[in-house]
C-alpha positions as a Markdown table, in Angstrom:
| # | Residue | x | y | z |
|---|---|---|---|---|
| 1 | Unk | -6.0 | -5.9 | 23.8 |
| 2 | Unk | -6.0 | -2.0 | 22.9 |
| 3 | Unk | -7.6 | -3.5 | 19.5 |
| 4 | Unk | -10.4 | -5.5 | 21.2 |
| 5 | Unk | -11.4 | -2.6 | 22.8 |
| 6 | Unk | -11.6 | -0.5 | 20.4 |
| 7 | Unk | -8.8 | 1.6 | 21.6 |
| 8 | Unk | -6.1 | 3.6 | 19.2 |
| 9 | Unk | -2.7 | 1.8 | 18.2 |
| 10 | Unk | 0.3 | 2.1 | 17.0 |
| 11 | Unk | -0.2 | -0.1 | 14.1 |
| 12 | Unk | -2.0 | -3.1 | 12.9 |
| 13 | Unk | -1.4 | -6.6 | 15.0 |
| 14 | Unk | 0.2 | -9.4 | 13.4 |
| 15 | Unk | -0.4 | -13.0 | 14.4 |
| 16 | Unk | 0.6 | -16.0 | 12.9 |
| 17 | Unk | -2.4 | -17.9 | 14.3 |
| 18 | Unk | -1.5 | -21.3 | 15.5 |
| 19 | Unk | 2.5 | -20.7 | 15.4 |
| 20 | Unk | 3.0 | -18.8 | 18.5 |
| 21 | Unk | 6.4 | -19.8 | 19.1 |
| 22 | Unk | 5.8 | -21.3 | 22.7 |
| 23 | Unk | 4.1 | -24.5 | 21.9 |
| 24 | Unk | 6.3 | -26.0 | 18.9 |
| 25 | Unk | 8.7 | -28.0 | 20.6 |
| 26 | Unk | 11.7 | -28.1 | 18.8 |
| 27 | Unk | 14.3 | -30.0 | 21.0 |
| 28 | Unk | 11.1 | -33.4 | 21.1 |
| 29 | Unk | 12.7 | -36.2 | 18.9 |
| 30 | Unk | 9.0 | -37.3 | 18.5 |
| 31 | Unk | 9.0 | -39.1 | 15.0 |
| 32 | Unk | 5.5 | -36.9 | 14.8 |
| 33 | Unk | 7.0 | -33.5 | 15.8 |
| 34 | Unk | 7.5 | -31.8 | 12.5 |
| 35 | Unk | 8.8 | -28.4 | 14.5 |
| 36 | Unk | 11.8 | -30.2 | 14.9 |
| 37 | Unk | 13.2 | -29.1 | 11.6 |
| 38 | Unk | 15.8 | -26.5 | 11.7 |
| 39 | Unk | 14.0 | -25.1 | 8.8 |
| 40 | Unk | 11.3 | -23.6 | 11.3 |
| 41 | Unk | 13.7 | -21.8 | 13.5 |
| 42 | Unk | 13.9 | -18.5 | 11.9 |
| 43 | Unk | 10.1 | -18.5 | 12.0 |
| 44 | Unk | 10.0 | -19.2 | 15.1 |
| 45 | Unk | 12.0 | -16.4 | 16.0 |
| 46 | Unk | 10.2 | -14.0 | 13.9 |
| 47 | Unk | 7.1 | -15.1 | 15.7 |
| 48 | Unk | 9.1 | -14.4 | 19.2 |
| 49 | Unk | 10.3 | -10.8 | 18.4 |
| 50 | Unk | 7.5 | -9.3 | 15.9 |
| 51 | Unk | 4.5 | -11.0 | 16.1 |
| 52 | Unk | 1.6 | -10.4 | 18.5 |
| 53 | Unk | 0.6 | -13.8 | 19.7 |
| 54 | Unk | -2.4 | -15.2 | 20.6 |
| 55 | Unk | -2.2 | -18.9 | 22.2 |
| 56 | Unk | -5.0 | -20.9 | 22.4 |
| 57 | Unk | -5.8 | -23.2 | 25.3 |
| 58 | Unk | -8.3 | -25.0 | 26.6 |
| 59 | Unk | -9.5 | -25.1 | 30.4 |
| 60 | Unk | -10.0 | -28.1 | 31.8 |
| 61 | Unk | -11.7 | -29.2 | 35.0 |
| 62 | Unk | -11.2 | -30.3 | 38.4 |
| 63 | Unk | -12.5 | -33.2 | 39.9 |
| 64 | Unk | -15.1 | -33.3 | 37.2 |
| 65 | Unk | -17.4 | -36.3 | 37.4 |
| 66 | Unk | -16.4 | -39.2 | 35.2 |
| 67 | Unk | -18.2 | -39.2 | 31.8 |
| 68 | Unk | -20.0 | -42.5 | 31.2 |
| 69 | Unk | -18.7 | -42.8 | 27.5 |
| 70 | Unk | -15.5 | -43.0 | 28.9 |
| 71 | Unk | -16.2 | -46.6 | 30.0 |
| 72 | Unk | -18.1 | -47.6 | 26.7 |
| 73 | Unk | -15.0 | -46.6 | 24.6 |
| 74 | Unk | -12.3 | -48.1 | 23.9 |
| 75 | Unk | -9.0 | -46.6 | 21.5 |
| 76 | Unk | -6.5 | -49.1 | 20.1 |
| 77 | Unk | -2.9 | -47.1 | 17.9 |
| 78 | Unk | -0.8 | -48.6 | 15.4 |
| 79 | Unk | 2.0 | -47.9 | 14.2 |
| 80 | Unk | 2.9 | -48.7 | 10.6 |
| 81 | Unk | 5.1 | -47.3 | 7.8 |
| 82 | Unk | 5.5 | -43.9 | 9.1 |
| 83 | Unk | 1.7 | -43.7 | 10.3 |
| 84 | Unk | -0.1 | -44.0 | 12.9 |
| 85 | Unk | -3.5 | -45.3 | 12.9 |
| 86 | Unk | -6.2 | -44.6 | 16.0 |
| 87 | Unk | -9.2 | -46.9 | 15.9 |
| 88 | Unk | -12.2 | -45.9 | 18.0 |
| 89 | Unk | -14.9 | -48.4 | 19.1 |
| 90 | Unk | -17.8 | -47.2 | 21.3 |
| 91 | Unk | -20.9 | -49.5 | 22.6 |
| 92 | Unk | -24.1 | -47.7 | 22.5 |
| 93 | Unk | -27.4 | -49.7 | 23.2 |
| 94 | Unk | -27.0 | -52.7 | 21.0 |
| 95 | Unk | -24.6 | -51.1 | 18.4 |
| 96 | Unk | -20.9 | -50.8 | 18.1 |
| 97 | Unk | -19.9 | -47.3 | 16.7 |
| 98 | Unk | -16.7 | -46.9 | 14.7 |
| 99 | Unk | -14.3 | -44.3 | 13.9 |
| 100 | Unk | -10.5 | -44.3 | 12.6 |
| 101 | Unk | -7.7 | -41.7 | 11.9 |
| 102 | Unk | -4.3 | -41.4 | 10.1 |
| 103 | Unk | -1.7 | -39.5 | 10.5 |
| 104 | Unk | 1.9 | -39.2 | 8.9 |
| 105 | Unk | 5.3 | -38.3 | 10.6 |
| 106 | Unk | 5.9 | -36.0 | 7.7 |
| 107 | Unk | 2.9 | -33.8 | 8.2 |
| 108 | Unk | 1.0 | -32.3 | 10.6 |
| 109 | Unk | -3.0 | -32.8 | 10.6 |
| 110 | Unk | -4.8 | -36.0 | 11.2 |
| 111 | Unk | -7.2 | -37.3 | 8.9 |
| 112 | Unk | -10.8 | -38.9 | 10.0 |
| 113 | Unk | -10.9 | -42.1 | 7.3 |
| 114 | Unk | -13.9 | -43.5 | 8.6 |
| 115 | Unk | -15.9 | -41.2 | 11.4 |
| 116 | Unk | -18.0 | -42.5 | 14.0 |
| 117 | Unk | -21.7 | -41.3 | 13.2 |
| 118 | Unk | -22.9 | -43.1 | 9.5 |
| 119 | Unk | -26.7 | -42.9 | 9.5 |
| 120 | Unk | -29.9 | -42.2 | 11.4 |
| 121 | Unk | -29.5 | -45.4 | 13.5 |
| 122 | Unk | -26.4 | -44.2 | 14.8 |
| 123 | Unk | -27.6 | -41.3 | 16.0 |
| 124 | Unk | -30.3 | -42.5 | 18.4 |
| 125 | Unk | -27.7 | -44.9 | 19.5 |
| 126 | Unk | -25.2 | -42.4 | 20.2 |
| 127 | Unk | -28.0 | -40.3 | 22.1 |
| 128 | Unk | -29.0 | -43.0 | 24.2 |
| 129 | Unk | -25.6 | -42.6 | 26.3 |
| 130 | Unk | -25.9 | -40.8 | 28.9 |
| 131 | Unk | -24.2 | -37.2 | 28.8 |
| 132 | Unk | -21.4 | -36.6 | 30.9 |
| 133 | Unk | -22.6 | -34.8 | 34.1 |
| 134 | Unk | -21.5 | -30.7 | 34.9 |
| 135 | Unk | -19.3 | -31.1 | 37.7 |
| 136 | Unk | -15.7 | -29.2 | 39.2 |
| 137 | Unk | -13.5 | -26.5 | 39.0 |
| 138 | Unk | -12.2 | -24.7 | 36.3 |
| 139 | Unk | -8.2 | -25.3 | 36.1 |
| 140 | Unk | -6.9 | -21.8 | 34.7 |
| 141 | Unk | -3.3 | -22.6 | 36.1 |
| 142 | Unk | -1.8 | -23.4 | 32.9 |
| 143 | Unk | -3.7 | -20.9 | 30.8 |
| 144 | Unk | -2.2 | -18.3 | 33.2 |
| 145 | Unk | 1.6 | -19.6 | 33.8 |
| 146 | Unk | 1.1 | -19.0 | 29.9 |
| 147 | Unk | 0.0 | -15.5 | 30.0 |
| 148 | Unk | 3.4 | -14.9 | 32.7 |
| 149 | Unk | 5.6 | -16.3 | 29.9 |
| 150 | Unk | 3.7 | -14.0 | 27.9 |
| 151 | Unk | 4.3 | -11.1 | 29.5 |
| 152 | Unk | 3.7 | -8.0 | 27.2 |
| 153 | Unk | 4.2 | -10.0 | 23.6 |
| 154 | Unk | 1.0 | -11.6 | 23.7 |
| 155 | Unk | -2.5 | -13.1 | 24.9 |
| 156 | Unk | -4.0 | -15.9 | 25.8 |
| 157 | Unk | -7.5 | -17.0 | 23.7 |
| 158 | Unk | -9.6 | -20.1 | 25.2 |
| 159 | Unk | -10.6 | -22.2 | 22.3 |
| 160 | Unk | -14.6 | -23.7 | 22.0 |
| 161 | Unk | -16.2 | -25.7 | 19.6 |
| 162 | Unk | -20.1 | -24.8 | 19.3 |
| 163 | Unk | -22.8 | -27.5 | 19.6 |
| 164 | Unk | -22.9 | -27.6 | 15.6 |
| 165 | Unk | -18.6 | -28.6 | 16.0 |
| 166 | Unk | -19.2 | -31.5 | 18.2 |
| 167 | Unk | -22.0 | -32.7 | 16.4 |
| 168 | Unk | -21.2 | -32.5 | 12.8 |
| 169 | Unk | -17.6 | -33.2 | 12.9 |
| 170 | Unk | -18.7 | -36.7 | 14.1 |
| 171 | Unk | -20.2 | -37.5 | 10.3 |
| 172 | Unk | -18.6 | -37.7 | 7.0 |
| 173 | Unk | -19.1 | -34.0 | 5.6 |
| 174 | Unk | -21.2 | -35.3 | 2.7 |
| 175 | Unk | -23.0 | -37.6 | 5.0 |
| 176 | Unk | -23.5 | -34.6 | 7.4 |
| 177 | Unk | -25.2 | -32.2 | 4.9 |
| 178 | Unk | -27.5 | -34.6 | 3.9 |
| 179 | Unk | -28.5 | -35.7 | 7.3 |
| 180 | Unk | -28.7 | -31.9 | 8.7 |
| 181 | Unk | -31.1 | -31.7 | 5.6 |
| 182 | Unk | -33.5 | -34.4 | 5.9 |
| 183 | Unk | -33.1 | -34.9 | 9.7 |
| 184 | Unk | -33.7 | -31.8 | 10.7 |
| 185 | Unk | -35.4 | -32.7 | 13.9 |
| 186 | Unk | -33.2 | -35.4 | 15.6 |
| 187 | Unk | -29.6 | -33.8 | 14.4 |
| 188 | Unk | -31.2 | -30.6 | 16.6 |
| 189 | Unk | -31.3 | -33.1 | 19.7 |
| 190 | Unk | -27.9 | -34.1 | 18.9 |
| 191 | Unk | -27.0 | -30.6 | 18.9 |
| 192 | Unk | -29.0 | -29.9 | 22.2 |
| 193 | Unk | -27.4 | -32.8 | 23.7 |
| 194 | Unk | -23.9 | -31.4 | 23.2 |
| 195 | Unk | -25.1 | -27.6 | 24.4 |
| 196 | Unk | -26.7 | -29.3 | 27.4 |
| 197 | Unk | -23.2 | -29.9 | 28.4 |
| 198 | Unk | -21.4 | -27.2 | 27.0 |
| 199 | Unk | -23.3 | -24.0 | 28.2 |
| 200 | Unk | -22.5 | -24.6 | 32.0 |
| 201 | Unk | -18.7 | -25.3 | 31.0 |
| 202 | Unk | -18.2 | -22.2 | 29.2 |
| 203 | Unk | -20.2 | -20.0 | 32.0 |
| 204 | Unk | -18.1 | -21.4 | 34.7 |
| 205 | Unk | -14.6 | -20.8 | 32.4 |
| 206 | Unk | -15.7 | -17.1 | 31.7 |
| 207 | Unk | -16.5 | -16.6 | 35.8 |
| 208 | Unk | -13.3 | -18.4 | 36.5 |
| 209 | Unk | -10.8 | -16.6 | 34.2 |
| 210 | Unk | -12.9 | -13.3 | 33.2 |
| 211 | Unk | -11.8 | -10.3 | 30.4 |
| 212 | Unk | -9.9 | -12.9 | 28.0 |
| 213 | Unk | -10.4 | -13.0 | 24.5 |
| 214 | Unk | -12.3 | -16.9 | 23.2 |
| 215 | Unk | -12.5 | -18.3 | 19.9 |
| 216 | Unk | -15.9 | -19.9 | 19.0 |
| 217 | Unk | -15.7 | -22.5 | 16.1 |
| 218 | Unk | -18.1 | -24.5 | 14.1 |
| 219 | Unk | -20.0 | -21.9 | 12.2 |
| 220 | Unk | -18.4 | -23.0 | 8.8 |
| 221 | Unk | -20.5 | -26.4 | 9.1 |
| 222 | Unk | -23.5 | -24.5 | 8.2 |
| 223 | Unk | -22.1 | -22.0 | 5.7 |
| 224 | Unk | -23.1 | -21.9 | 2.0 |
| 225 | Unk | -22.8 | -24.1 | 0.5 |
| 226 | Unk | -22.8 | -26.4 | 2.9 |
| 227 | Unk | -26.5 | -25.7 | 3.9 |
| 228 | Unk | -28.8 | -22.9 | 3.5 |
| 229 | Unk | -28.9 | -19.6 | 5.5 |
| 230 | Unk | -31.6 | -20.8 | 7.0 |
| 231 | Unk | -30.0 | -23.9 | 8.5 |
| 232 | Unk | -27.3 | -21.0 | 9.8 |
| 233 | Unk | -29.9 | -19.9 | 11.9 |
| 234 | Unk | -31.3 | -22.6 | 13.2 |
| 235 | Unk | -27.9 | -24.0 | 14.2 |
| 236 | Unk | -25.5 | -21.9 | 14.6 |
| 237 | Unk | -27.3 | -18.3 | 15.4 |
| 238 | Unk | -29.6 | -20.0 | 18.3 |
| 239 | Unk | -27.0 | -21.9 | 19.5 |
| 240 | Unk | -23.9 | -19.6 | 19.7 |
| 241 | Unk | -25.9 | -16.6 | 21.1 |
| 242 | Unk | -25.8 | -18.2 | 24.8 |
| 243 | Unk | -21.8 | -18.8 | 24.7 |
| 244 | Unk | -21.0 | -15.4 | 23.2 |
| 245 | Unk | -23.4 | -14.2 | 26.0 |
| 246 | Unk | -21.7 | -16.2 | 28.6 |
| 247 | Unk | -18.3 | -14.8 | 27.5 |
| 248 | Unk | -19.9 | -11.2 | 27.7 |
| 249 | Unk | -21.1 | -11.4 | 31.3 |
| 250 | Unk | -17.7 | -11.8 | 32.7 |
| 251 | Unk | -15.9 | -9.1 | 30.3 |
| 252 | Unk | -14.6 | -11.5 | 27.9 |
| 253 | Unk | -14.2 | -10.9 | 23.9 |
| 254 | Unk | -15.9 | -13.3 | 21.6 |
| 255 | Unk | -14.7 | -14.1 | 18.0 |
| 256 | Unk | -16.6 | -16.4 | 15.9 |
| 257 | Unk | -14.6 | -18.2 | 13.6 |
| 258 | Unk | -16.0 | -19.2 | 10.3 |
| 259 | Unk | -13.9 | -20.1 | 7.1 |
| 260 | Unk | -15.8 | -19.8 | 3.2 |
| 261 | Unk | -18.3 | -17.5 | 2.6 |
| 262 | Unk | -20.2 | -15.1 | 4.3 |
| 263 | Unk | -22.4 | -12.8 | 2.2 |
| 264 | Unk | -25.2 | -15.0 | 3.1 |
| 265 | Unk | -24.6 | -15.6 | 6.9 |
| 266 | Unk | -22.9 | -12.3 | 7.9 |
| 267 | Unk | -26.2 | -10.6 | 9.4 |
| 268 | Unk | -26.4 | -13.7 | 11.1 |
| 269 | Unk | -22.8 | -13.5 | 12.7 |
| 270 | Unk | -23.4 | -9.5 | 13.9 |
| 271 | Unk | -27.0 | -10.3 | 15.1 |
| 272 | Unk | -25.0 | -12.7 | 17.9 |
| 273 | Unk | -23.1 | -9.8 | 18.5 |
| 274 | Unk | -19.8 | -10.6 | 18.8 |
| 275 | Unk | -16.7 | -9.2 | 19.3 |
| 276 | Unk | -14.7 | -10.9 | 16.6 |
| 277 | Unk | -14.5 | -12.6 | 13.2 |
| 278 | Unk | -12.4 | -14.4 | 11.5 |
| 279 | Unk | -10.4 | -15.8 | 9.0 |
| 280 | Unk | -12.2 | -13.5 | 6.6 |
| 281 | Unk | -11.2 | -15.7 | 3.4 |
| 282 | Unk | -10.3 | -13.0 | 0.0 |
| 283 | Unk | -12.0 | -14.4 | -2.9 |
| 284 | Unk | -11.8 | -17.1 | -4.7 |
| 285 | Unk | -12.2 | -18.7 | -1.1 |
| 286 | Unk | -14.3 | -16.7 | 0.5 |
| 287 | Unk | -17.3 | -14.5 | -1.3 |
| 288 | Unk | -16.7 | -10.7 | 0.2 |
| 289 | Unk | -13.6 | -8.6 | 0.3 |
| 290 | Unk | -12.7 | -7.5 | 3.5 |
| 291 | Unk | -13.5 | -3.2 | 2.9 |
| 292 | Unk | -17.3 | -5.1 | 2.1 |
| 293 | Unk | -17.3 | -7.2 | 5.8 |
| 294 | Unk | -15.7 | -3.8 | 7.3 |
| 295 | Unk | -18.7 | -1.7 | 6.1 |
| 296 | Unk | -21.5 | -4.4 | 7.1 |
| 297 | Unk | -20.0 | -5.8 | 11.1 |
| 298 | Unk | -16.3 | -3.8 | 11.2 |
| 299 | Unk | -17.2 | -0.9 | 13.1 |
| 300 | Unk | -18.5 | -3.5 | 15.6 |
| 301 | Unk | -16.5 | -6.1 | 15.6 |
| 302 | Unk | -12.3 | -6.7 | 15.3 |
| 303 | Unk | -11.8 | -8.7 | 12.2 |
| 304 | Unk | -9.1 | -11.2 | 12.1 |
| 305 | Unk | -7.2 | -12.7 | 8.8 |
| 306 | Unk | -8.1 | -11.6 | 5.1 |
| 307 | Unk | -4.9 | -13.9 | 4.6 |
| 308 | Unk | -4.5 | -17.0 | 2.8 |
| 309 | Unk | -2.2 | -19.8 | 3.8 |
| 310 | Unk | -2.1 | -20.6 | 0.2 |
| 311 | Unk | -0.8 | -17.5 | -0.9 |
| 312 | Unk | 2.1 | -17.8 | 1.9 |
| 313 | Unk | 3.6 | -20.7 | 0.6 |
| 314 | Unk | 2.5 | -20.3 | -2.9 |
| 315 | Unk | 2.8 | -16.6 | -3.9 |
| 316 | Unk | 6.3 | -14.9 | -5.0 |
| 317 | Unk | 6.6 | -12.2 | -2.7 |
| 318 | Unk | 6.1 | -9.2 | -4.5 |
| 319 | Unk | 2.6 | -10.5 | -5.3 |
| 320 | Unk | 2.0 | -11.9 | -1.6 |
| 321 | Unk | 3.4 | -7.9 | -0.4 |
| 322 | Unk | 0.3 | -7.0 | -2.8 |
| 323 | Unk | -2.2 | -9.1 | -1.1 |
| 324 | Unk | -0.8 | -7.7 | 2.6 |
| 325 | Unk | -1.3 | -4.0 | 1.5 |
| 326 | Unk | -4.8 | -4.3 | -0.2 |
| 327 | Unk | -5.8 | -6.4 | 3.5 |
| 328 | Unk | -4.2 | -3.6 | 5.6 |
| 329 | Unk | -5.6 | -0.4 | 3.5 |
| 330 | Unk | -8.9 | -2.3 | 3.7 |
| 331 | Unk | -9.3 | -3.7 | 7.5 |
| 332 | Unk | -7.0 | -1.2 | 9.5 |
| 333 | Unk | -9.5 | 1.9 | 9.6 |
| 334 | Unk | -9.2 | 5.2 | 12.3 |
| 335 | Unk | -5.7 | 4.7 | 13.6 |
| 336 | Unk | -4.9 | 1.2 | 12.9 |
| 337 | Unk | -7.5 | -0.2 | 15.2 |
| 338 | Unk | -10.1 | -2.8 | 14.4 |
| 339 | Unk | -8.0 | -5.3 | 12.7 |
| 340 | Unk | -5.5 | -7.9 | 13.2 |
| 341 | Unk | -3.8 | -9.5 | 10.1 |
| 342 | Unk | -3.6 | -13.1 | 10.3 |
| 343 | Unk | -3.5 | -16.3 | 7.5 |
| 344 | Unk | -6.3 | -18.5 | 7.9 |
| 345 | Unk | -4.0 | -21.4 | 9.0 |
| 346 | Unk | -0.5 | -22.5 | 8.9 |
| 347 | Unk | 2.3 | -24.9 | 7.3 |
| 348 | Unk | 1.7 | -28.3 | 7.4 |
| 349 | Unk | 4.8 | -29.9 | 6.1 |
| 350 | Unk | 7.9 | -30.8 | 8.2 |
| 351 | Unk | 10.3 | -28.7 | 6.0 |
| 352 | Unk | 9.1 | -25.1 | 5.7 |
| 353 | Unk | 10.0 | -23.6 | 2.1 |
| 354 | Unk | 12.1 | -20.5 | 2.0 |
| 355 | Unk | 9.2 | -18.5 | -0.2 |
| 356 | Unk | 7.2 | -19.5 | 2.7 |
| 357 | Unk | 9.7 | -17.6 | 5.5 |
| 358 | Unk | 10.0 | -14.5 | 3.1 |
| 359 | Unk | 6.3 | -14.0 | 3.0 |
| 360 | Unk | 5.6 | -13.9 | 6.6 |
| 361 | Unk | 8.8 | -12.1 | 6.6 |
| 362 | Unk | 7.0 | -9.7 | 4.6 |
| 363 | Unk | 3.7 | -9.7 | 6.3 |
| 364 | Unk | 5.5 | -8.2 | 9.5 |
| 365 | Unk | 7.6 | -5.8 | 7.5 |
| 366 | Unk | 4.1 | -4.6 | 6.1 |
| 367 | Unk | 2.8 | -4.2 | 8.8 |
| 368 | Unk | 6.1 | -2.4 | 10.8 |
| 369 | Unk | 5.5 | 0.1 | 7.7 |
| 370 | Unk | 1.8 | 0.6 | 7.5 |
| 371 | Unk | 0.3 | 4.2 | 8.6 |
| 372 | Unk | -3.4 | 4.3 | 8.7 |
């Protein structure tokens, strides 16, 4: 918190992003629970006793209205082979829309085989149902009983999409850049459909559970070379400036996440003024070292990561102790501050490698020893 505002520290924070060491259950005998490895244990612990943690949650709602497309849709799982396989059906006017996922016991992630948006058609289908209605109370109980078992070793961040998140993550990525492209003008009422609903939800979340730190994601979908800077603009700078301003009104922290490149978006990102930025991807990933984002948005805004997951589990340590101390000497500027070193995600495999524990290993150890 002393880094989000700008304060002095004692050294640079560490976070492991999504391992925080409170939500990977490790006693669940869930076929699906990777975390129940003993492999993951020392981690784990390293992420208990060094790490500054940030845990996402969500907030629900109260005695929110019922959302109509809850009664158009139905969801049938099968289990098979060491998968399981969701299939989503939803009726919208006189069309059935179709989506269906995977995923393995053995790794973590699901995968979207066949997603529910395919062409124009779709679309004015899927608009035609009716949004769900802004109703009830935000539900901070559990976002709070987190911060208690917290205590001084780490925050709680509420986690958004963006309008551009819920919309194109309902395409085929291919099938979404060309339709963002060429339908310009009804993928913006898909998008204005989503903020319709989304703007009163984060207002009343920021009123309801003020001064916290919020990650804002979906940005990447309009990133080169995904689509043009212009298309960055129209999507994400338009419709992300009303959350981030949201968050600001009740003293909250805003951090834009955005994987890839950003040399051609970044003026973009600080014109919405946030408070944040990450994963801030090295080269070959990304397109800007991090001392280049520092000088353009860092003496405005925290940056987060300059880590690759890659590198973690791929890297022999003395080259991966390299890539820590060029990302610390770069981002930690004026007594540590203004930086928090992160990877841009985490293991997905259910046995985690021993290179893979050395090298976060050595990014706390790095850290424990930098001086700015």
């Amino acid at each position: 918190m002393a880094t989000l505002r700008g304060e002095r520290v004692d050294r640079p924070p560490v976070c492991f992003y999504e391992l925080n060491g409170l939500d990977e259950n490790t006693e669940s005998s869930d076929p699906y629970n990777i975390f129940s490895d003993p492999s993951w244990q020392p981690l784990f612990q390293l992420t208990w006793e060094k790490t500054d943690r940030i845990v996402m949650r969500g907030i629900p709602f109260r005695n929110a209205p019922p959302d109509p497309m809850s009664e158009l849709t139905t969801i049938e799982t099968e289990e098979r082979d060491g998968e399981r396989i969701t299939r989503t059906a939803i009726r919208a006017g006189d069309r059935t829309l179709t989506q269906r996922t995977r995923r393995q016991a053995e790794i973590n992630t699901v995968w979207t085989e066949e997603h529910l948006l395919k062409n124009a058609e779709d679309v004015k289908a899927y608009l035609q149902i009716p949004a769900p209605p802004f109703g009830g109370t935000p539900d901070t109980s559990q976002a709070r009983a987190t911060e208690e078992t917290l205590g001084d070793t780490g925050i709680v961040m509420v986690d958004t999409p963006d309008p551009l998140a819920m919309a194109a993550s309902l395409f085929e990525m291919g099938e979404y850049t060309i339709f963002a492209l060429t339908e310009t003008t009804l993928f913006r009422r898909l998008l204005d459909r989503f903020a319709e609903t989304l703007y009163p939800r984060v207002e009343a979340v920021a009123a309801a559970f003020p001064g916290r730190l919020w990650r804002i994601y979906g940005p990447e979908y309009a990133s080169p070379p995904y689509l043009p800077p212009r298309l960055f603009r129209e999507f994400v700078a338009a419709y992300d400036r009303p959350l981030v301003e949201s968050i600001h009104r009740h003293g909250g922290y805003a951090r834009i996440h955005s994987h890839g490149r950003l040399r051609a978006i970044l003026d973009n990102i600080a014109g919405m003024k946030p408070d944040g930025l990450d994963p801030i991807e090295p080269p070959p990933q990304g397109d800007m070292q991090l001392c280049e984002v520092w000088e353009k948005i860092g003496r405005e805004t925290v940056l987060f990561g300059n880590l690759e997951i890659s590198d973690i589990e791929k890297l022999p340590t003395p080259l991966f102790v390299e890539r820590v101390q060029r990302a610390l000497s770069e981002g930690a500027r004026e007594g540590g501050r203004g930086f928090v070193l992160m990877p841009s995600a985490c293991p997905l495999g259910r046995t985690l490698p021993e290179l893979t524990l050395r090298n976060y290993e050595a990014m706390v150890e790095q850290v424990e020893r930098f001086s700015a």
